[in-house]
C-alpha positions as CSV (number, residue, x, y, z in Angstrom):
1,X,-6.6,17.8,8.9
2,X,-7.8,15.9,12.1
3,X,-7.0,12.0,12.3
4,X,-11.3,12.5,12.0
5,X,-11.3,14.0,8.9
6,X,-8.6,12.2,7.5
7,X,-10.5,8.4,8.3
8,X,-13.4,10.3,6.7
9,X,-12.1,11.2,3.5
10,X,-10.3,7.8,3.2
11,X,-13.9,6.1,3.8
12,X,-15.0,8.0,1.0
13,X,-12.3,7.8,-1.3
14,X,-12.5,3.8,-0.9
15,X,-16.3,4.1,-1.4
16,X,-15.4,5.8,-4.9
17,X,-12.6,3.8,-6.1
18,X,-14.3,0.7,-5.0
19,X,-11.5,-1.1,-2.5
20,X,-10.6,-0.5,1.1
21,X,-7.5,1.4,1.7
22,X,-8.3,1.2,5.8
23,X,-9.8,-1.5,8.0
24,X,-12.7,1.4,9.0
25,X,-13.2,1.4,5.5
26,X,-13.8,-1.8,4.6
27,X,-16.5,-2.6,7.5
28,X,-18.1,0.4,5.8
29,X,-17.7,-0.8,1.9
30,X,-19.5,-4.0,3.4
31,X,-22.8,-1.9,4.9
32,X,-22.8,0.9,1.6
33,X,-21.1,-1.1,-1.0
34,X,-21.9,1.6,-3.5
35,X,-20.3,5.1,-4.6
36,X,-20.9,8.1,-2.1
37,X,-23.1,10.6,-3.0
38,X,-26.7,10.9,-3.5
39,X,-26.5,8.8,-6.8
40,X,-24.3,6.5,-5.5
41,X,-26.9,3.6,-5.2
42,X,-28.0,4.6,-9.3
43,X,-26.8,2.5,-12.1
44,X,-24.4,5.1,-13.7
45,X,-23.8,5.5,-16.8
46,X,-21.0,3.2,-18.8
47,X,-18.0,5.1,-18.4
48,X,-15.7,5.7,-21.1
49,X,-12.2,3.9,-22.0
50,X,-10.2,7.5,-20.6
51,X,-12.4,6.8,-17.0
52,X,-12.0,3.8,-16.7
53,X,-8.3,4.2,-16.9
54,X,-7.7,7.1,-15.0
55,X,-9.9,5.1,-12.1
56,X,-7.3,1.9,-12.4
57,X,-4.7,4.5,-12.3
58,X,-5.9,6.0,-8.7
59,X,-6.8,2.6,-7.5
60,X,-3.0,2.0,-7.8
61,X,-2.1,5.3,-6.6
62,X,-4.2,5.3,-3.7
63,X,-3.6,1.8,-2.6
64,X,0.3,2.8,-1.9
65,X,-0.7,6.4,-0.6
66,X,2.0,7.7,-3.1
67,X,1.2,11.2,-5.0
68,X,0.8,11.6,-8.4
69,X,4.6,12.3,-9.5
70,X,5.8,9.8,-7.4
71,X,3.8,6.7,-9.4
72,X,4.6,8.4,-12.6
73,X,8.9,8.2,-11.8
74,X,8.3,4.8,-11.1
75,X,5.7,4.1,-13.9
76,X,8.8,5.4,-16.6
77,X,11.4,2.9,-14.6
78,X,9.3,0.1,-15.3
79,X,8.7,1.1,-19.2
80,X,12.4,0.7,-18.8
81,X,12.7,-2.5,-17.5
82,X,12.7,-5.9,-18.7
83,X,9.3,-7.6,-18.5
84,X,5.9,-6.0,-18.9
85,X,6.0,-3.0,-18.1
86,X,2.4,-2.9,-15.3
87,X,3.7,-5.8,-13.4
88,X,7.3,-4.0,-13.3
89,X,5.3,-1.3,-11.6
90,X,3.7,-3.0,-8.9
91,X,6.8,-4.9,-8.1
92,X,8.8,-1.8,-7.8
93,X,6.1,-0.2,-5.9
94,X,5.9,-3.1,-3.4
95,X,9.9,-2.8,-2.8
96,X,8.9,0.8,-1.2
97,X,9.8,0.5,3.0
98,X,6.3,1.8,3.8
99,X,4.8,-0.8,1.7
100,X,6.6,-3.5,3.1
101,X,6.6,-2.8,6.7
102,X,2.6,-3.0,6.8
103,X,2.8,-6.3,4.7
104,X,5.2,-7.6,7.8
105,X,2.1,-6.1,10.3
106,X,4.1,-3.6,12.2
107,X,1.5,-1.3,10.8
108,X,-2.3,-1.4,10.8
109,X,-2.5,1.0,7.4
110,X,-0.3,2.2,4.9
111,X,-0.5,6.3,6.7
112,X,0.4,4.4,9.6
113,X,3.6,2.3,8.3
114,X,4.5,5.5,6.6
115,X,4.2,7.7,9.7
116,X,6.2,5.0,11.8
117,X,9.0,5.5,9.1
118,X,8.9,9.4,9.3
119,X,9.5,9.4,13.2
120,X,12.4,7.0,13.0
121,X,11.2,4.0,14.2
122,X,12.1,1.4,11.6
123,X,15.8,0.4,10.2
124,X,16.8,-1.7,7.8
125,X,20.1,-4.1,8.2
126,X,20.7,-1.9,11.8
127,X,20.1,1.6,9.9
128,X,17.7,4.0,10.5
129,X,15.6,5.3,7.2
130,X,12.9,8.0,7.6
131,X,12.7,7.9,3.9
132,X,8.9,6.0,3.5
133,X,10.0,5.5,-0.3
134,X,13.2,3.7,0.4
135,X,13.6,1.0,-2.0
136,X,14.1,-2.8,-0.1
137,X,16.8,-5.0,-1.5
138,X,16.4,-8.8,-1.2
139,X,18.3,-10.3,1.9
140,X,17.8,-6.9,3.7
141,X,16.2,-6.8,6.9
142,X,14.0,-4.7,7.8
143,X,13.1,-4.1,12.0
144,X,11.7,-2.0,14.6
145,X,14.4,0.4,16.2
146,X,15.3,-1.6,19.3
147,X,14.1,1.7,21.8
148,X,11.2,1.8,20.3
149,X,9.5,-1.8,20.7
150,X,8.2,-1.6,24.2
151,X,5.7,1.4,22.9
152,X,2.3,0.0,23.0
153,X,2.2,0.4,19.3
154,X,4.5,-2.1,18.4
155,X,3.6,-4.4,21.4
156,X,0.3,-4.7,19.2
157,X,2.0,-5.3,16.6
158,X,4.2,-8.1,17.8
159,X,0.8,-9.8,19.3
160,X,-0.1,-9.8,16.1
161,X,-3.0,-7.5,16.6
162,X,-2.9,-6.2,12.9
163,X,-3.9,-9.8,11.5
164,X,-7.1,-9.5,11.6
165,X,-7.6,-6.4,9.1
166,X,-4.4,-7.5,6.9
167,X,-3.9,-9.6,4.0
168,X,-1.7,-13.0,4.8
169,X,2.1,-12.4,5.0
170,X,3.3,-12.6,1.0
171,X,5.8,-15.5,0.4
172,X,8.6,-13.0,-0.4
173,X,8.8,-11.7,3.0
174,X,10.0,-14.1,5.9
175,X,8.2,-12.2,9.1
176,X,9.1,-13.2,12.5
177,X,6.3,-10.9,13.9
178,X,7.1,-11.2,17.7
179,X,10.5,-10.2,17.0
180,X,9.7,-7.2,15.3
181,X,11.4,-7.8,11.9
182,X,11.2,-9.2,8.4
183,X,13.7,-9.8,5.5
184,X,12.7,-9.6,1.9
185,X,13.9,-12.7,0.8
186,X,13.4,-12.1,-3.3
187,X,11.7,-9.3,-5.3
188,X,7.9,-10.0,-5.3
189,X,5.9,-10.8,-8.3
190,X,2.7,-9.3,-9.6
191,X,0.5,-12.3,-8.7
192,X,1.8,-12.5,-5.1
193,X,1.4,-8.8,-4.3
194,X,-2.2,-8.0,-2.1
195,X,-3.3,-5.0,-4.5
196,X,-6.2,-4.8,-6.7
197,X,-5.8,-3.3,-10.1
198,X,-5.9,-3.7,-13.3
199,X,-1.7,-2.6,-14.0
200,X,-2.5,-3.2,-17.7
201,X,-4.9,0.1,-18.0
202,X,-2.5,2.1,-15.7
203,X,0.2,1.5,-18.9
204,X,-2.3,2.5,-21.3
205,X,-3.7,5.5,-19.2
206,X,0.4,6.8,-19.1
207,X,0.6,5.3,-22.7
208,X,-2.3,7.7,-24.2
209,X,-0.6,10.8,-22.2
């Protein structure tokens, strides 16, 4: 799929769930803030508990770019874990490397943060990890690979030309953006993480499966 494409079906797969998952997007939810199609500007019909549900459940999905097995592994370690169980899953999905490298604005998107990963250019405490899903541990620092921050990519970044399109650094990341690095100072909570979903119908979504 061309990088074309690929803007175009995120553009429309924001339109449907209703949230921008790409700054491109967003300036277009903000013209067409409606579904796409040619009903898209109808009232549609009340949807039932199952839709909504299973729409809460992309929402999430799509927000972290993270398919369908991947959410549900880390849906059953949160039914495991202390607390309630839909904020458990959105802290654990927010201690993923990807996640947390466009929160520190290295990245401009979650494709791109994940894509930076892939290619080796980010290492945490002085290691590389090409592993996007790496799970973060507080006091761990997390840094662009030292060969890699004159690349006019990451010279954006360090001007901090991402903070325009990208929520304001979350408290539980210390970001010294001209640096190139961050350190997860404490596991985040629900409240503090920048993603819009109900977490309570993703549980009863996996809970009625």
């Amino acid at each position: 799929m061309s990088t074309k494409s690929r803007t175009r079906s995120k553009t429309r797969l924001s339109r449907a769930l209703g949230i921008a998952l790409t700054p491109k997007a967003a300036r277009y939810l903000e013209k067409r803030p409606y579904a796409p199609g040619e009903h898209g500007r109808t009232k549609r019909k009340t949807d039932s508990d199952y839709a909504v549900r299973l729409r809460e459940k992309q929402r999430l999905r799509a927000q972290y770019g993270i398919r369908e097995a991947q959410l549900r592994i880390v849906f059953n370690e949160a039914r495991r874990t202390a607390g309630l169980t839909g904020e458990n899953l959105v802290e654990l999905l927010e201690l993923r490397l990807d996640a947390l490298v466009l929160r520190s604005g290295f990245a401009r998107t979650t494709a791109q943060a994940r894509q930076m990963i892939v290619h080796r250019h980010i290492m945490v405490d002085g290691q590389l990890v090409d592993r996007p899903s790496f799970r973060v541990k507080p006091g761990q620092l997390i840094h662009v690979k030292p060969r890699s921050e004159s690349t006019e990519i990451f010279q954006v970044a360090a001007a901090g030309g991402h903070v325009d399109v990208l929520p304001k650094v979350p408290v539980y990341l210390d970001v010294e953006i001209d640096k190139l690095q961050a350190r997860l100072i404490r596991r985040p909570k629900r409240a503090e993480v920048p993603v819009t979903a109900e977490v309570q119908l993703v549980v009863e979504y996996y809970a009625a499966r």
